[in-house]
DONUKOL-964502 format. One record per residue (C-alpha): residue in three letters; x, y, z. Coordinates in Angstrom, 3 decimals. Each point is the difference from the previous one (the first is absolute). Layout:
BEGIN
{rec 'Ala',{X,Y,Z}}
...
***
This chain:
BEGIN
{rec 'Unk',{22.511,-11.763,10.579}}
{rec 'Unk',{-2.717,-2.929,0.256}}
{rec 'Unk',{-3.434,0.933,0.269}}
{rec 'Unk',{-2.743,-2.524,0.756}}
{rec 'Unk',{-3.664,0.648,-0.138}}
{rec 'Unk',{-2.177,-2.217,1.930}}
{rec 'Unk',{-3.069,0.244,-2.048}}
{rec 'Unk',{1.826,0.854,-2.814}}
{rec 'Unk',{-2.414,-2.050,-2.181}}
{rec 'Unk',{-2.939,2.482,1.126}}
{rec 'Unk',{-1.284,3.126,-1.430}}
{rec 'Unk',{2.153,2.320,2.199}}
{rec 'Unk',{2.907,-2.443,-0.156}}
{rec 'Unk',{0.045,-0.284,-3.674}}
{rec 'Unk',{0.201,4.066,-0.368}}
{rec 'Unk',{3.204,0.001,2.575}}
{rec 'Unk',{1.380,-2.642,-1.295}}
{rec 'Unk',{1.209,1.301,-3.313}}
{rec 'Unk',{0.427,3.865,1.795}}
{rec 'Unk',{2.600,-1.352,1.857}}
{rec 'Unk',{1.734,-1.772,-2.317}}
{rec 'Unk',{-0.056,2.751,-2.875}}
{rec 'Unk',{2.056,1.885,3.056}}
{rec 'Unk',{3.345,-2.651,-0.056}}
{rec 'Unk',{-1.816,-2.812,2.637}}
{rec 'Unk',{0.100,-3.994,-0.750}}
{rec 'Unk',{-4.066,-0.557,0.850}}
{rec 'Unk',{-1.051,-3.292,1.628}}
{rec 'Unk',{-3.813,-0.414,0.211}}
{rec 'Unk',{-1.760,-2.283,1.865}}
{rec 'Unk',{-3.940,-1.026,0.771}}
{rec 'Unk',{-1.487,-2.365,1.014}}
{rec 'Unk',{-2.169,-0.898,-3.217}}
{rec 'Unk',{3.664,-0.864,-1.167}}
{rec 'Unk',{-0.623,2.102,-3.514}}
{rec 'Unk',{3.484,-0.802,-1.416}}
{rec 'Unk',{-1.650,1.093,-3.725}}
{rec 'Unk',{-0.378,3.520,2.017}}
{rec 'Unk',{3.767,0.786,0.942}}
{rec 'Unk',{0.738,-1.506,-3.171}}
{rec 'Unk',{-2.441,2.866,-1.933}}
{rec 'Unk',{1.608,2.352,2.390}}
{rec 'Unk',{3.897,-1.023,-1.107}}
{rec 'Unk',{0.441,-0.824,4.034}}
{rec 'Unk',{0.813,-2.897,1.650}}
{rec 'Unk',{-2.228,-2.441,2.426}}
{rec 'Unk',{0.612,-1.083,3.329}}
{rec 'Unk',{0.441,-3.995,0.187}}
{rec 'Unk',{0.881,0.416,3.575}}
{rec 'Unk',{-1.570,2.762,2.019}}
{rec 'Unk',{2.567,-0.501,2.696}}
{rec 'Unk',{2.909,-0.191,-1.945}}
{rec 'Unk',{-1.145,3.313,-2.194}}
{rec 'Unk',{-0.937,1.908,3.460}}
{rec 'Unk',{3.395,-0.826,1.707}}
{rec 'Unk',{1.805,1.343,-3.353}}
{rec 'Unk',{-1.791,3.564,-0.487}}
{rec 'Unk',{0.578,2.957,0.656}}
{rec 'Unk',{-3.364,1.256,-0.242}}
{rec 'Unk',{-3.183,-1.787,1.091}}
{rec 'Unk',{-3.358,1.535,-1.167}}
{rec 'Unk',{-3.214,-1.730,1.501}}
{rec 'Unk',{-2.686,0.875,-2.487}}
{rec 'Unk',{-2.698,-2.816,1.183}}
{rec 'Unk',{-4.031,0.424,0.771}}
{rec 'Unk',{-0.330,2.337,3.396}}
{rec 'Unk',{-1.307,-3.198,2.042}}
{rec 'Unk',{3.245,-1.998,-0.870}}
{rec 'Unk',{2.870,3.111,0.681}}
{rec 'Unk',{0.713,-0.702,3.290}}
{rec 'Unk',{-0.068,-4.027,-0.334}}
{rec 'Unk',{1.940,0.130,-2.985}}
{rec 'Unk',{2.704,2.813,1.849}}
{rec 'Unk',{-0.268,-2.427,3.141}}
{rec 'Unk',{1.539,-2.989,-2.498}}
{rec 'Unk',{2.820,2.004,-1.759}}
{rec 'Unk',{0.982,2.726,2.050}}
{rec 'Unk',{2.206,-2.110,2.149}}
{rec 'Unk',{1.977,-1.523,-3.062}}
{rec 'Unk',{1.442,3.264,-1.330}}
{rec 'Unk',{3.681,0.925,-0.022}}
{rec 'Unk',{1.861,2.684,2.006}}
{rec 'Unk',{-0.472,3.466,-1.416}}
{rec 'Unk',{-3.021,-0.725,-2.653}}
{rec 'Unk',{-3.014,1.587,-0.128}}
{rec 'Unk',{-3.650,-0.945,0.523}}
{rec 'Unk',{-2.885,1.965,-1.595}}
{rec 'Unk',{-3.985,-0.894,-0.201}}
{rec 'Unk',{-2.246,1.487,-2.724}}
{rec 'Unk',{-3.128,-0.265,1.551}}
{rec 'Unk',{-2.882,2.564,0.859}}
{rec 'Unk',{0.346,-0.414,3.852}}
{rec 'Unk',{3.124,1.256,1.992}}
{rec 'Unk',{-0.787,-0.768,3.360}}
{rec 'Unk',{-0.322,-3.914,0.075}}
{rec 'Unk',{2.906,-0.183,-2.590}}
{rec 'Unk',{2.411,2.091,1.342}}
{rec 'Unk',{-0.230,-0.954,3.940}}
{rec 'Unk',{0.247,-3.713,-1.762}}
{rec 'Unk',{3.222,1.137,-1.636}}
{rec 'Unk',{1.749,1.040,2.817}}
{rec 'Unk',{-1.057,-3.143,2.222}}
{rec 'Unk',{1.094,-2.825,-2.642}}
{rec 'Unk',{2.998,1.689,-1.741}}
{rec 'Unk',{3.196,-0.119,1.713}}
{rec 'Unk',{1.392,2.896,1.297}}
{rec 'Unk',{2.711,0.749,-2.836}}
{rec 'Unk',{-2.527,-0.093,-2.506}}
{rec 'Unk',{-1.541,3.145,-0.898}}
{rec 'Unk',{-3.938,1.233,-0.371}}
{rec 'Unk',{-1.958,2.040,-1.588}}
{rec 'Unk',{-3.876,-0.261,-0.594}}
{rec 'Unk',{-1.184,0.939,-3.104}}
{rec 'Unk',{-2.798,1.093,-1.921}}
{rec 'Unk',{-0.625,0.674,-3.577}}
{rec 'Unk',{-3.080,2.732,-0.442}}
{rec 'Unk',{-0.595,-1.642,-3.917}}
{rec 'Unk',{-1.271,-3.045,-1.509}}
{rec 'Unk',{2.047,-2.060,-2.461}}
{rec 'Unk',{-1.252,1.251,-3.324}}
{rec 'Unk',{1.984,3.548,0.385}}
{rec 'Unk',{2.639,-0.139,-2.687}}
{rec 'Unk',{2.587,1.843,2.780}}
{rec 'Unk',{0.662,1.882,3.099}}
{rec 'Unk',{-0.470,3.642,-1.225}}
{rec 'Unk',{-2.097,1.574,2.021}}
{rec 'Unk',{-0.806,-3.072,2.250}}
{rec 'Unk',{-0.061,0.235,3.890}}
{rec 'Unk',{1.619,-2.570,2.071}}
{rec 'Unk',{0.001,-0.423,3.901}}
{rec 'Unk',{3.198,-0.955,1.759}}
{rec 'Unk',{-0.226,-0.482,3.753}}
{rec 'Unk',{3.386,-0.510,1.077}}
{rec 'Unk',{0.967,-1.856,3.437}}
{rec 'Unk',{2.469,2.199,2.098}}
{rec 'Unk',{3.107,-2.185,-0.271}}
{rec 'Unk',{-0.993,-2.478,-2.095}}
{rec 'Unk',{0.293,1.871,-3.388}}
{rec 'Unk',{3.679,2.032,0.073}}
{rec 'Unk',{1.723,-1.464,-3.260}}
{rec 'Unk',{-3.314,-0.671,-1.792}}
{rec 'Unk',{-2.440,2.782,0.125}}
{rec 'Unk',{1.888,2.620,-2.110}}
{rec 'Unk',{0.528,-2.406,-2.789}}
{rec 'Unk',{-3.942,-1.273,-0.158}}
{rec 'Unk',{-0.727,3.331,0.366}}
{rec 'Unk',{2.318,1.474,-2.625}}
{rec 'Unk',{-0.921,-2.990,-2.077}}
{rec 'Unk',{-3.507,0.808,-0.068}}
{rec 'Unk',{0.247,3.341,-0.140}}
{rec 'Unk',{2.414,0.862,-2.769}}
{rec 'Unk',{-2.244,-1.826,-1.862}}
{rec 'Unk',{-2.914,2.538,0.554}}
{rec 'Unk',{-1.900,-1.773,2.949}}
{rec 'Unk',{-1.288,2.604,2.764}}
{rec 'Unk',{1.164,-1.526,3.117}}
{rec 'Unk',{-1.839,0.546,3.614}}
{rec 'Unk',{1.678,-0.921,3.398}}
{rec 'Unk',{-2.809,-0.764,2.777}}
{rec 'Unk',{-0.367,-2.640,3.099}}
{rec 'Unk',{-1.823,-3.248,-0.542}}
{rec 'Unk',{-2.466,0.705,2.000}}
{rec 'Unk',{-1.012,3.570,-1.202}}
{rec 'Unk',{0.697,-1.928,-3.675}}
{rec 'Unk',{-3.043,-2.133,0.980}}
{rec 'Unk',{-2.555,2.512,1.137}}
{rec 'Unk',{0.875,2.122,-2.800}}
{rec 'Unk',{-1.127,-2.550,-2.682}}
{rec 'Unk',{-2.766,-0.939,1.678}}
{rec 'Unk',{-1.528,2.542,-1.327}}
{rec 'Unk',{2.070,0.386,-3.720}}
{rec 'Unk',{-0.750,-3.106,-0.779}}
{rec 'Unk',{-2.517,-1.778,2.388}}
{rec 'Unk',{-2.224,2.737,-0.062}}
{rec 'Unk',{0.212,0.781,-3.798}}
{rec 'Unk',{-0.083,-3.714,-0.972}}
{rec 'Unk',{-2.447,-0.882,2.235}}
{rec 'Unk',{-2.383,3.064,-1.190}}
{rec 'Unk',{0.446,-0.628,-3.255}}
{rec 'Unk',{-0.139,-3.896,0.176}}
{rec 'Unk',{-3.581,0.805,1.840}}
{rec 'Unk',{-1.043,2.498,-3.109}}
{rec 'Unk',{0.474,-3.043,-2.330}}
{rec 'Unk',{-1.516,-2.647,2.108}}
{rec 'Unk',{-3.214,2.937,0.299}}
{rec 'Unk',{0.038,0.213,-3.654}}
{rec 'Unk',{-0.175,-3.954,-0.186}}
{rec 'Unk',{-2.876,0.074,2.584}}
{rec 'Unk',{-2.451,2.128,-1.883}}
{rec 'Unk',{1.016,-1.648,-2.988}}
{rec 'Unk',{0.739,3.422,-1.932}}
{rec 'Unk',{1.499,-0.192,-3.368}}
{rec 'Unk',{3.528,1.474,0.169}}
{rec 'Unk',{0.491,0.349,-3.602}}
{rec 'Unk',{-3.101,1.991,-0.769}}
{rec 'Unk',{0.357,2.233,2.293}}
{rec 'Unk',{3.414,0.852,-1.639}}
{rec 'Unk',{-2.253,1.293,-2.447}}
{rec 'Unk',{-0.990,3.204,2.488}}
{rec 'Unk',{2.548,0.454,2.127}}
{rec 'Unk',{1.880,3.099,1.274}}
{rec 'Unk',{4.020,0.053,0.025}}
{rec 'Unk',{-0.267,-0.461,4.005}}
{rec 'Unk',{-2.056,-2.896,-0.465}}
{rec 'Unk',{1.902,-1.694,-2.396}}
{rec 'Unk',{3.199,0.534,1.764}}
{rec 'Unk',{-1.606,-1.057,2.521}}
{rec 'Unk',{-1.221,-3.398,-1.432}}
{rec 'Unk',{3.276,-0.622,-1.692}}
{rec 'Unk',{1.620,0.197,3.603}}
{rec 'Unk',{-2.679,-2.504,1.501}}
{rec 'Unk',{0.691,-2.354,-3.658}}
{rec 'Unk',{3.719,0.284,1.003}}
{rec 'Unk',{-0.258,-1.670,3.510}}
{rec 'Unk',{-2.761,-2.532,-1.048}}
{rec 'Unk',{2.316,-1.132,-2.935}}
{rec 'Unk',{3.217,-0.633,2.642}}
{rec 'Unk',{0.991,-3.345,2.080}}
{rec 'Unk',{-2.784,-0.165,2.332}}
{rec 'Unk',{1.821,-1.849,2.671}}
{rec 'Unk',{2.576,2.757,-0.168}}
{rec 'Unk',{-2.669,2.451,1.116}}
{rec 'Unk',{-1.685,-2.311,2.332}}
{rec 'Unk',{3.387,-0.366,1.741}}
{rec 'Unk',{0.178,3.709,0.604}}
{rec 'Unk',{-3.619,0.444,1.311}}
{rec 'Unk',{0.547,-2.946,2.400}}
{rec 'Unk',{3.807,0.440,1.144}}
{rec 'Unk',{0.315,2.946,1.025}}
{rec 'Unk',{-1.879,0.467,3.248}}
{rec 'Unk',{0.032,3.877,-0.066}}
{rec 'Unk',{-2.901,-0.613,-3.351}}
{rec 'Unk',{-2.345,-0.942,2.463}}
{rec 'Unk',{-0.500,3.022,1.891}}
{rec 'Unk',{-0.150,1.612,-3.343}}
{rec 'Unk',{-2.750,-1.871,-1.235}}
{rec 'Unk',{-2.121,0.606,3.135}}
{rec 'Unk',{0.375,3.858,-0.450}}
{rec 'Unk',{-0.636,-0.316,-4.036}}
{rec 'Unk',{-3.306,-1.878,0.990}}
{rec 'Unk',{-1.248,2.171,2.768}}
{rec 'Unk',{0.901,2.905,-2.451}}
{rec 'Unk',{-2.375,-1.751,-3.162}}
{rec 'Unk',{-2.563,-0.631,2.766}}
{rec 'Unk',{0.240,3.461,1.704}}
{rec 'Unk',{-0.416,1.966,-3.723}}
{rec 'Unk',{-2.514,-2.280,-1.277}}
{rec 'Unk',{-2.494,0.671,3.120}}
{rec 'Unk',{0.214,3.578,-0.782}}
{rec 'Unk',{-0.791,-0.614,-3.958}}
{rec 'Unk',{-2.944,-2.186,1.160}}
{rec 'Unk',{-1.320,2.903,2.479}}
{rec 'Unk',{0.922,2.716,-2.618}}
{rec 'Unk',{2.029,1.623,2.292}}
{rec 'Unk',{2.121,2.390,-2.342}}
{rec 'Unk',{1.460,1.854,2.450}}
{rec 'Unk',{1.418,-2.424,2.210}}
{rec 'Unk',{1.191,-1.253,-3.478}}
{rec 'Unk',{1.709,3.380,-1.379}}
{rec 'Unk',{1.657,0.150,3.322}}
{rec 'Unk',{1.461,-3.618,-0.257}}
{rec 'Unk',{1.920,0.746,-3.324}}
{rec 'Unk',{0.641,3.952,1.616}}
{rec 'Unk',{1.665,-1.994,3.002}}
{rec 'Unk',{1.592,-3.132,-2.565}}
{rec 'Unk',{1.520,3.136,-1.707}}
{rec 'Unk',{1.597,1.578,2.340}}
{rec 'Unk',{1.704,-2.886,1.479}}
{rec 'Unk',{0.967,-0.650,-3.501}}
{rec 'Unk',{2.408,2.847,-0.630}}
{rec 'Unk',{0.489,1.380,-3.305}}
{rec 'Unk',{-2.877,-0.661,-1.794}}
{rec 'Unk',{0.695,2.200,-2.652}}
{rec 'Unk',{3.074,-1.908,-1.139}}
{rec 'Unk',{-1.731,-3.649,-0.015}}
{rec 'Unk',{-2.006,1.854,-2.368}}
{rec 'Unk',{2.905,1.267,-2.440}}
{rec 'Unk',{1.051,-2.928,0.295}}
{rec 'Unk',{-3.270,-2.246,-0.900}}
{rec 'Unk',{-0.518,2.768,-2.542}}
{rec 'Unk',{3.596,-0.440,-1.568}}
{rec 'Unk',{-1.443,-4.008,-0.265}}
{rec 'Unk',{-3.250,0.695,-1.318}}
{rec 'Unk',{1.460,2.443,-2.693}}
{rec 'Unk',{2.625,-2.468,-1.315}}
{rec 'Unk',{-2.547,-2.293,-0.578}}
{rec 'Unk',{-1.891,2.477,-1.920}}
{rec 'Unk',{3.005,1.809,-1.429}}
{rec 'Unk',{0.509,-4.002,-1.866}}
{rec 'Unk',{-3.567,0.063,-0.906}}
{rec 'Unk',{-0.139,3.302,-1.950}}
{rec 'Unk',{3.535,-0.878,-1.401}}
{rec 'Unk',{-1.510,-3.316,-1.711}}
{rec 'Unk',{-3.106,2.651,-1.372}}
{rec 'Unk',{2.615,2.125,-1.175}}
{rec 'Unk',{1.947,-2.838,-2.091}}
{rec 'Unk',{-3.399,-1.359,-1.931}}
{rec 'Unk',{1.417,-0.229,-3.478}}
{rec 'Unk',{3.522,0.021,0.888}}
{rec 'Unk',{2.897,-2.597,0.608}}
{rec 'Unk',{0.392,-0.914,3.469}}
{rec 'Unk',{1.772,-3.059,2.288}}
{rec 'Unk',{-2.083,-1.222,2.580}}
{rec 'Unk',{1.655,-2.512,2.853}}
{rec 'Unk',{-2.338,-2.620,1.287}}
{rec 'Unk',{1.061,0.296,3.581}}
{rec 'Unk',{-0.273,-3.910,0.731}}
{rec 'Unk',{0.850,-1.440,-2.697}}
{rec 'Unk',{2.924,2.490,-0.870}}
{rec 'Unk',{-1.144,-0.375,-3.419}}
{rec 'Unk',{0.217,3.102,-2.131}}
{rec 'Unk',{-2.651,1.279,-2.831}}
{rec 'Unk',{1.029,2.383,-2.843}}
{rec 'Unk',{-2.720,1.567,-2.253}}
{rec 'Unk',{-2.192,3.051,-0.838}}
{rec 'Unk',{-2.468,0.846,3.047}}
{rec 'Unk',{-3.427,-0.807,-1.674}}
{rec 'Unk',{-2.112,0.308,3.054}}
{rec 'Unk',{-0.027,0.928,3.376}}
{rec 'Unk',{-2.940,-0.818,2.628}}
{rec 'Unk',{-0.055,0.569,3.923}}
{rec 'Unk',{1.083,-3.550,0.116}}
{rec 'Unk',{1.736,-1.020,-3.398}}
{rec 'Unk',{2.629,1.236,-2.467}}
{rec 'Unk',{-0.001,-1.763,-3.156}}
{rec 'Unk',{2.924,0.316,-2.493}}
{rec 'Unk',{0.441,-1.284,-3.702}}
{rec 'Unk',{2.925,-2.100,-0.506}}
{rec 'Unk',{0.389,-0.612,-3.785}}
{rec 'Unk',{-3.360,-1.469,-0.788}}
{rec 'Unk',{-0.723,-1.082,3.345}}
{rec 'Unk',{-1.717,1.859,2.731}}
{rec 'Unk',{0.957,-0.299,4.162}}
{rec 'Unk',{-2.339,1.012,2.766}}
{rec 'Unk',{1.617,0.438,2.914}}
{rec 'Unk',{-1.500,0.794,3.589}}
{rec 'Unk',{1.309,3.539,1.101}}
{rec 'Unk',{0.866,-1.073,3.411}}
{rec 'Unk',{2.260,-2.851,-1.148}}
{rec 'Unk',{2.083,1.997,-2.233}}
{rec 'Unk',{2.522,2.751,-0.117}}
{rec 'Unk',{0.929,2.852,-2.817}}
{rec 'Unk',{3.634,-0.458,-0.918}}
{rec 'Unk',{1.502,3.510,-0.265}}
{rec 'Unk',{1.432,1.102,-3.082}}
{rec 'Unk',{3.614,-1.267,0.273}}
{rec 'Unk',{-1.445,-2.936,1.656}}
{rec 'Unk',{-1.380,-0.624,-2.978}}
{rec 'Unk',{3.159,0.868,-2.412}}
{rec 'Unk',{2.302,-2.731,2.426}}
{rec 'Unk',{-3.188,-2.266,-0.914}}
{rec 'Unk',{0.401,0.044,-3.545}}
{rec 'Unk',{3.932,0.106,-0.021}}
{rec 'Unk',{0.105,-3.119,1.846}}
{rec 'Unk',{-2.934,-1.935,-1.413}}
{rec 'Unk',{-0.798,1.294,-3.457}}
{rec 'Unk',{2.524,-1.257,-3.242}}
{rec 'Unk',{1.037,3.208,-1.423}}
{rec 'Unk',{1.420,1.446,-2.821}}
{rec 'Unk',{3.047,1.166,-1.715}}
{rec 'Unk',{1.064,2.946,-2.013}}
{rec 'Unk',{3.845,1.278,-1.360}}
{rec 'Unk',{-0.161,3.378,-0.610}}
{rec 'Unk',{2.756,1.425,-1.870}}
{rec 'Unk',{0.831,4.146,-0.049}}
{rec 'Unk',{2.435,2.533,-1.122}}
{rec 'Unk',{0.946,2.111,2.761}}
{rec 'Unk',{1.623,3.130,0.390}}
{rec 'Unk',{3.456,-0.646,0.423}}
{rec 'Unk',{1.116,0.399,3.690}}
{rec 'Unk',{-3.237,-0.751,1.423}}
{rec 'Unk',{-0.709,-2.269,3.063}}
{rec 'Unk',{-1.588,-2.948,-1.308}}
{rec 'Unk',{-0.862,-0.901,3.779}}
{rec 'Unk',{-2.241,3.374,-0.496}}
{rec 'Unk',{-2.121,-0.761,-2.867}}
{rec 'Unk',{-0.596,-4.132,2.028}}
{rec 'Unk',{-1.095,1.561,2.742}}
{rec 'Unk',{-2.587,2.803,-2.009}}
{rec 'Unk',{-1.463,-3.467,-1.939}}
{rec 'Unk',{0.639,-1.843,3.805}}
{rec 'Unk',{-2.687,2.393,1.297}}
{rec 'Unk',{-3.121,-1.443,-2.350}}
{rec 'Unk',{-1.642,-2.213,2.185}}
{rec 'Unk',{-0.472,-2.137,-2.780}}
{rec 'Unk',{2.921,-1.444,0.192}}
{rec 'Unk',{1.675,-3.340,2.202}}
{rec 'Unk',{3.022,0.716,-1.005}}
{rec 'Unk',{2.640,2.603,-2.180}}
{rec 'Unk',{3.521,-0.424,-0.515}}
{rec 'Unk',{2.549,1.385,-2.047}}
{rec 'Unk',{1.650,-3.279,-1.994}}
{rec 'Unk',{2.242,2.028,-2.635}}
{rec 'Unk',{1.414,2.868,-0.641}}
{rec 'Unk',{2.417,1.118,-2.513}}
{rec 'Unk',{2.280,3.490,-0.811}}
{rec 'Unk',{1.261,-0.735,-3.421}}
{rec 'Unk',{-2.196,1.063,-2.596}}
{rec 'Unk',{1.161,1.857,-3.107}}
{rec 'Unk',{-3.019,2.488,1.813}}
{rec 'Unk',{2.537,1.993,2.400}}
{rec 'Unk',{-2.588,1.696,1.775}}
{rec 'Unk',{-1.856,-3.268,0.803}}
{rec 'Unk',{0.488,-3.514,1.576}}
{rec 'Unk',{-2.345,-2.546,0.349}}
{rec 'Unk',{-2.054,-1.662,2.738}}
{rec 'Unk',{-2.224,-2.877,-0.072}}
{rec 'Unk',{-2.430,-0.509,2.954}}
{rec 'Unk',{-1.147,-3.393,0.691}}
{rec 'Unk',{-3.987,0.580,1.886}}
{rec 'Unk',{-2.121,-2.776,1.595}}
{rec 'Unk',{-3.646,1.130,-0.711}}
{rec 'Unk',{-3.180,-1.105,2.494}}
{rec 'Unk',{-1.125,-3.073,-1.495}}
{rec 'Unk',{-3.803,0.621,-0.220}}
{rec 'Unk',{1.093,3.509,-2.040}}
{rec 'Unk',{0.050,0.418,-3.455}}
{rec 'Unk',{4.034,-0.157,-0.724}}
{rec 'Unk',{0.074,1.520,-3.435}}
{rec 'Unk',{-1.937,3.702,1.084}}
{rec 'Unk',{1.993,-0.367,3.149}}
{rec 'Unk',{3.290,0.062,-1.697}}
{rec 'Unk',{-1.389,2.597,-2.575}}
{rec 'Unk',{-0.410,2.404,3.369}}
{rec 'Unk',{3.397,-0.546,0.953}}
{rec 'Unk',{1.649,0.582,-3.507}}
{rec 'Unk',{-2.240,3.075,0.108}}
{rec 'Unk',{1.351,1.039,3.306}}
{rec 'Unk',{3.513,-0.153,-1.208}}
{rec 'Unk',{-0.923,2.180,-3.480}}
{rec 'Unk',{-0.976,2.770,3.014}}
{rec 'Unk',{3.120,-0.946,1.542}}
{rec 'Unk',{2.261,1.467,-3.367}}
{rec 'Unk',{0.457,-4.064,-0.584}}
{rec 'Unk',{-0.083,-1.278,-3.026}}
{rec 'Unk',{-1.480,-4.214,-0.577}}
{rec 'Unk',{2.276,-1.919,-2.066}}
***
């Protein structure tokens, strides 16, 4: 099966590009930047001829800018071949979709589409994506997107275009538009984000790292969706009115008007009481972390620089609201807290097994004749000391008859000390009724 991604040298593009062809597709990307060095980095091909590379899939995907969708479905729509598919990516369903069905001929199949996740998730587990199917226009293809995307742990939600568009103008025209407006406030009064780091509250700083998150994305990207999808609009006018209406009663000191407005919010909100599980289940995994690092001063830890992907191994020497530091060797790393993550104890074992050079120990023994070998491997197997153990001899015909030997060959953690490491294991076998030869 051909897949082409129009767009495929974009963010989004450039995620479903290699998605699809980990799952058996030949991937043709095109854009029209004409990033050739992209598909190359991605192991896909390029589109020299749009036409040519439209009329020969079997999938389209349109994953442009929201102002360019429909324009760039009006020019390639008509092109595909008899029993393909043509998908969009884009945040709108409405325009897209009714453009779909006008352009494409009538044996091509539709489906609007719309993935609930930027492009720096590593997968699909545990993302949401919106399908809005067209009645007869999506018989062969839906259950294989939809199986395709699923199996591979995306949550998938069915809904209408138009409902599609009224819903996310408020998930994301209202959030990014609120929080857009936070950071723009904090510009205006000139206030000094990073100090106030300094005093903050969990809420607050989850807070603040949510508004950091938008202001650090593509801004056109969120301009698009303030300014394409009509239905924003009417939101904005009622967010306003709303900022206007509960600032008049903070200027008049009207607190009861003001208790009743969040009495009212609440009850129109539902289940409070589980948005605030929920936020607490956030809050206390950030602190959880936090008192984890206080716990660790003085001991070896791996710590994963989230951005860089680089990873730190030392002794915890200090821990601050802000900053761990560790000692590596003779050098010492501060790190910002909220840029790093603890590696978990076997994260940290796979760490050294793959990175560290470790090493190597024969350990020869007189067992009981009859024994397992296999048993006493896996006893000395269990340290977790040890990369490696594996039996590389054995031998029944000593003048001993009620022994044999067995000689264990053990890969040691390179940053332990090899010599008291191997003296524990020849002790363990002494306990074991071995004897070392």
């Amino acid at each position: 099966m051909k897949v082409l991604i129009i767009g495929g040298t974009g963010e989004m593009g450039q995620w479903f590009a290699p998605f699809f062809k980990e799952h058996g597709y030949e991937v043709t990307v095109w854009g029209h930047s004409h990033r050739v060095d992209v598909a190359e980095r991605l192991g896909v091909d390029f589109a020299a001829d749009l036409d040519s590379a439209v009329s020969d899939s079997d999938i389209v995907i349109i994953s442009v800018p929201i102002d360019i969708t429909t324009e760039m479905i009006r020019q390639v729509a008509p092109g595909m071949k008899t029993g393909s598919l043509l998908m969009d990516l884009t945040s709108l369903k409405k325009g897209p979709v009714e453009a779909m069905q006008r352009y494409a001929p009538a044996d091509v199949e539709i489906i609007g589409t719309h993935p609930m996740f930027g492009p720096s998730i590593p997968s699909l587990h545990g993302q949401i994506v919106i399908m809005s199917p067209v009645e007869g226009r999506c018989e062969t293809w839906f259950d294989k997107i939809h199986s395709l995307l699923e199996d591979n742990g995306a949550h998938i939600e069915i809904i209408d275009p138009a409902e599609h568009d009224q819903f996310v103008s408020v998930v994301q025209g209202l959030t990014h538009f609120a929080y857009i407006t936070i950071g723009s406030t904090l510009q205006k009064l000139d206030f000094d984000v990073k100090s106030s780091r300094r005093f903050m509250s969990p809420v607050y700083e989850i807070m603040l790292d949510f508004v950091g998150r938008i202001l650090g994305q593509n801004p056109y990207l969120y301009a698009l969706i303030q300014m394409e999808n009509p239905e924003v609009l009417k939101v904005h006018d009622t967010f306003l009115k709303e900022c206007e209406r509960i600032s008049y009663m903070v200027r008049n000191h009207e607190t009861d008007g003001f208790c009743q407005n969040m009495k009212d919010a609440s009850i129109h909100f539902g289940d409070t009481h589980s948005a605030l599980r929920r936020s607490d289940k956030l809050i206390n995994s950030k602190i959880a972390e936090f008192e984890e690092l206080i716990h660790s001063i003085g001991e070896e830890r791996g710590i994963r620089h989230i951005y860089s992907g680089v990873i730190h191994v030392g002794i915890v020497k200090k821990v601050t609201p802000r900053t761990v530091s560790l000692t590596e060797g003779s050098n010492t790393t501060t790190l910002l807290i909220e840029n790093v993550q603890l590696l978990s104890d076997s994260e940290l074992t796979y760490w050294k097994g793959k990175f560290l050079k470790h090493w190597q120990r024969d350990i020869s023994a007189l067992i009981p004749r009859g024994s397992d070998p296999g048993i006493f491997r896996e006893i000395i197997d269990m340290d977790e000391r040890m990369i490696s153990v594996n039996i590389i001899d054995t031998y029944a015909g000593l003048q001993d008859s009620a022994r044999e030997s067995m000689t264990l060959r053990i890969r040691i953690i390179g940053d332990l000390q090899p010599n008291d490491v191997q003296g524990d294991v020849e002790k363990m076998l002494r306990r074991l009724g071995c004897s070392i030869r």
